[in-house]
N, C-alpha and C positions, 0 to 999 in steps of 0.2 A: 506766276504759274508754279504750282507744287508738283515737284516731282520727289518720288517713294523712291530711297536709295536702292531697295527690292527690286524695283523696276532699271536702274542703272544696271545694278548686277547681274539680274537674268541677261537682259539685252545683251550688255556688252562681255558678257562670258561666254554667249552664244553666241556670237560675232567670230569671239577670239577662237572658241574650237573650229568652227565650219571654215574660218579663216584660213588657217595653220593647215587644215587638212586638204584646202581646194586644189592648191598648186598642185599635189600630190597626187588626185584624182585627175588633174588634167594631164601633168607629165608620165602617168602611167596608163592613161588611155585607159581610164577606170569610169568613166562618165555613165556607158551600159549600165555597171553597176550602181554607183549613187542615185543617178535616177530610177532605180525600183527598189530600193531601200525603205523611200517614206509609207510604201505600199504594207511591209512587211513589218514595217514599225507600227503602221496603225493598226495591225492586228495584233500583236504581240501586246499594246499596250491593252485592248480591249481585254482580250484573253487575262493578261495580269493583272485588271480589274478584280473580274470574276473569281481569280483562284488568291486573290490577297482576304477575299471573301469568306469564302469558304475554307481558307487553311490559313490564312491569315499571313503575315510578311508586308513589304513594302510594293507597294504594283510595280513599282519601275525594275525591282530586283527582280521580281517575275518576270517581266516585259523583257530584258535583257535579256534572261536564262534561256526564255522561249526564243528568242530572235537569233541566239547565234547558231545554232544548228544549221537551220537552212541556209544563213549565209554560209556558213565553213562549205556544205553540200554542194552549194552552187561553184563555188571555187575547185572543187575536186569534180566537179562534172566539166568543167574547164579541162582541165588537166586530163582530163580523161580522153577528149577529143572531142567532144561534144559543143560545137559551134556555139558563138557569143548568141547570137539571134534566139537558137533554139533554146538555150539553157538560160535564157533573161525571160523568154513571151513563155514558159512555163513557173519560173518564178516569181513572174508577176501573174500570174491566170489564180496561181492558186492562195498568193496574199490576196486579191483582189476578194475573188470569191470566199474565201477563210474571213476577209475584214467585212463584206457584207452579210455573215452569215454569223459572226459573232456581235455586232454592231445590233443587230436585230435582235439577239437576245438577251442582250443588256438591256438594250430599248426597252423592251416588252417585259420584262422582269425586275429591272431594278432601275424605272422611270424616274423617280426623287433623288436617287444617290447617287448619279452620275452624271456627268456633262462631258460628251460625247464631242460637242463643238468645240471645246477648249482647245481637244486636239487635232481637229479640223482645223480652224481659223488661228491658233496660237492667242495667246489671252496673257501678256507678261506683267499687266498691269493688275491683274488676278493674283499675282506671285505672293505666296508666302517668306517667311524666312526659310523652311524646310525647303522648299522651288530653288532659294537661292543659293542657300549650303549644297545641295544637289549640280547645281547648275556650275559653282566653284570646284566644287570635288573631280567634274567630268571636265570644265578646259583647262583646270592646271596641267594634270598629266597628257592631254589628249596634245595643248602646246609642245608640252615638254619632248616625248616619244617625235611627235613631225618635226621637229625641229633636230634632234638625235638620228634620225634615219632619215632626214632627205634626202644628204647626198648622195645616200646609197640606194635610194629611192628614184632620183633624177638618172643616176648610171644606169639601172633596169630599164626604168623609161625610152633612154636613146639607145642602150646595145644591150638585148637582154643575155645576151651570147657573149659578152666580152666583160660581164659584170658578173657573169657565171664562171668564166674564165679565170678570174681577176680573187674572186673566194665569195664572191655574192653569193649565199644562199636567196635561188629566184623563188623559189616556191614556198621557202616560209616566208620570206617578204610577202609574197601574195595574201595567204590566211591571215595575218597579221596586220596587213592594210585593211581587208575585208571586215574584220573582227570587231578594229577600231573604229572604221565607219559605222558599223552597225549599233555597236556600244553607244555613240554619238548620237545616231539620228533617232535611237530610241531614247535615252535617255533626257533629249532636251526637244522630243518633240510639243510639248507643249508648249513649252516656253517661243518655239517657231511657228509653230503649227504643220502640217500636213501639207497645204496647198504651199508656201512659199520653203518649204526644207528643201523643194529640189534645187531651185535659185539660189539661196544662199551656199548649198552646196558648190555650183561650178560655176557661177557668177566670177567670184573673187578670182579665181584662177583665170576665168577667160580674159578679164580687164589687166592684171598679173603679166600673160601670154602676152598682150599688145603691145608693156609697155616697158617693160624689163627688159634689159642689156648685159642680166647676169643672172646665173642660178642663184645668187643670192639675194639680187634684188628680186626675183619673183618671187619669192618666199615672203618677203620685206612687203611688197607691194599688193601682194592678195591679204596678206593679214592687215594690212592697212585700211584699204579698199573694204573690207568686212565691217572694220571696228568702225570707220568711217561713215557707213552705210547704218550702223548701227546705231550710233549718235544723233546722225540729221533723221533717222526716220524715226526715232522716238522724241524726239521736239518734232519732228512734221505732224504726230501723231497725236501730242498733248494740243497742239497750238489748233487743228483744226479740225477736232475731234474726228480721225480716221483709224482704222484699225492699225496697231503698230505693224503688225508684218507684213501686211499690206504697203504701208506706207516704208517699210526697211525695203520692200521688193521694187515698190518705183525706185528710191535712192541710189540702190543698186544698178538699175537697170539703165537710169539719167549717165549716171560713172561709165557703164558699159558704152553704152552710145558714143560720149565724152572721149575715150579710150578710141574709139573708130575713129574718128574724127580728125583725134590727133596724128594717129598712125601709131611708128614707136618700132620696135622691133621686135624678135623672140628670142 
């Protein structure tokens, strides 16, 4: 069986950021947020299609520029008092309708030069060397930073009032978590794809939750569970011809179950 060290790379780089960064989503009650991220990513990427076209640059460094706005926005409509409910079903109404509305004009415009499914389904066996330098650049630092701010990330988590007390600045940790996720889910949405970026997103931290007996082994244990997931579903993928995110999403979800089963603690 030949496996493209291309395809090691994407996979298991993409593993290690969504990894690194799950616990953190899960211990800060950020889940609202990551699940309407890939909404916002797939328009962003489309859009930075278009204008790498037209003015030319790299679409992902468009697709980022354009993405982080509305996350920062959504965070500061947070703060502003603006309920989790309403301030998520308006930011996902308008990626929603923005990614079918620019989706449509790629389609219809520029039908040969684009593949539109790649960042739908994720395609890492597609992966260039460029895919993979890209995909390297985004989980060294994306590691590095979750791994640097967790514990100050887990204190928010349990006492957002005594981590405030304590000299935590809460609210730049907020924009800051947001920022990074958003950087993340766009930049390595193809490498994941659209439909399973919300699972690997909070997967790793929920299996993490079950089984960890320390803040630091849940950190150990979602980034394990990732790169884990990442591995068996790229051999599940090659060995029985299935789409690899597909097949990272069952891996995952088998561990998840596996996790219930066992019990474990938080």
């Amino acid at each position: 069986m030949y496996v493209d060290p291309r395809w090691v790379i994407v996979v298991l780089g993409s593993a290690a950021a969504f990894g690194s960064l799950s616990p953190l989503v899960y211990a800060r009650r950020f889940s609202f947020f990551a699940a309407s991220l890939p909404h916002s990513a797939l328009l962003s990427v489309t859009l930075g299609y278009v204008l790498s076209l037209s003015a030319g640059g790299h679409p992902a460094a468009w697709a980022v520029a354009l993405s982080l706005p509305p996350s920062a926005l959504l965070i500061y409509f947070l703060h502003s008092g603006v309920s989790v409910d309403s301030a998520t079903s308006a930011f996902v109404s308008f990626s929603v309708a923005g990614s079918v509305a620019a989706m449509y004009y790629v389609l219809t415009n520029y039908p040969a030069r684009v593949s539109l499914w790649s960042y739908i389904l994720g395609d890492p066996l597609l992966a260039g060397w460029d895919d993979a330098l890209l995909v390297v650049a985004v989980a060294v630092p994306t590691c590095a930073l979750a791994a640097y701010t967790y514990m100050e990330e887990m204190s928010i988590g349990l006492d957002a009032e005594s981590a405030a007390a304590s000299g935590v600045r809460v609210r730049l940790h907020d924009y800051l978590l947001a920022l990074l996720l958003t950087v993340v889910a766009v930049s390595l949405l193809k490498a994941v794809g659209f439909t399973i970026e919300h699972v690997v997103m909070l997967l790793p931290g929920a299996i993490a939750a079950r089984l960890a007996r320390s803040a630091r082994a849940f950190f150990a244990l979602s980034l394990a569970s990732s790169l884990a997931s990442g591995a068996a579903g790229l051999a599940l993928s090659l060995m029985v011809n299935l789409a690899p995110a597909a097949a990272i999403g069952f891996v995952l979800l088998a561990i998840y179950v596996a996790s219930l089963l066992a019990g474990g603690g938080r």
